[in-house]
N, C-alpha and C positions, 0 to 999 in steps of 0.2 A: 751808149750807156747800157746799163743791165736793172732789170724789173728782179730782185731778189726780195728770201725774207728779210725782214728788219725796216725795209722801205717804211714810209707814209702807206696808209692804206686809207681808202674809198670806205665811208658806209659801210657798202654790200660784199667789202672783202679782195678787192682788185688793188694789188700794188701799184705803188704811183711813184714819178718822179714828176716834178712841179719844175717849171721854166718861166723867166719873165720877160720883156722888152719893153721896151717906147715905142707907141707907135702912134701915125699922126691920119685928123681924120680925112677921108678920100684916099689913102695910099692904100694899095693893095700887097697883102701880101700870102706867100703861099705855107701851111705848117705841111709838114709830111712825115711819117712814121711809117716805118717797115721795118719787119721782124721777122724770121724764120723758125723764131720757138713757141709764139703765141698770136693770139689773136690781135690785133693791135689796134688801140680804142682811143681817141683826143677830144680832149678836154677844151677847148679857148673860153675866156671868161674874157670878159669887158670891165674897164678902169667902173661904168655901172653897173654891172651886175649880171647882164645879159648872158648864158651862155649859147655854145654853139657844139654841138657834138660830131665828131663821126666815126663810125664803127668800120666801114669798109669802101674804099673808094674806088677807084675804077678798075684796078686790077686784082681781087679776091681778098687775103685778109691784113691788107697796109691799110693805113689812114690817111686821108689828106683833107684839110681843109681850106680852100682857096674862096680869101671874100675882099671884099672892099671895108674898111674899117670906118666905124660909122663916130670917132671920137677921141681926142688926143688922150693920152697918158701911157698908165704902166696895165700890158695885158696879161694874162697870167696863162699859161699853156700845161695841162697835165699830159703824161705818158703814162695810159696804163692799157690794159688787158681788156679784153671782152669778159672775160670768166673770172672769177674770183680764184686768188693762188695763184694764178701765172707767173711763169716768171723765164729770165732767158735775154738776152743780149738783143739789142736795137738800135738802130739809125734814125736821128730825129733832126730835123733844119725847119727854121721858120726863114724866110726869105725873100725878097720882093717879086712881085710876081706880075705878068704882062697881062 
């Protein structure tokens, strides 16, 4: 995908692409974002409300977030920037994860 203007934007000014799935509670699974034109920042919300953020995961500035999911339905996933403006092509998968 690609973070341009005209996107959905955050509040504080970071473009966004919005994603959703079904997911069931105890399943685990993994989101992951990397980018090579910006900072890359995830969003996970919960069918309640709950979010989960992360800005940089174990390799500098991609994102991953790997959890156990605490509740059935539809989860909602953003893809946006650390910085407000950013923008630039990206690799996103949510996916089961061990």
């Amino acid at each position: 995908g690609s973070l341009q203007a005209g996107d959905d934007q955050l509040s504080s000014g970071e473009y966004s692409d919005s994603f959703t799935f079904v997911g069931r509670r105890g399943q685990r699974i993994a989101a992951e974002l990397t980018s090579s034109a910006f900072d890359a920042y995830l969003i996970l919300r919960t069918p309640g409300g709950e979010q989960i953020d992360n800005d940089d995961g174990e390799d500098g500035t991609n994102s991953r977030i790997d959890t156990v999911l605490a509740e059935d339905g539809e989860y909602e996933v953003q893809v946006t920037s650390y910085a407000p403006g950013e923008t630039g092509s990206y690799r996103f998968s949510v996916a089961p994860s061990m």
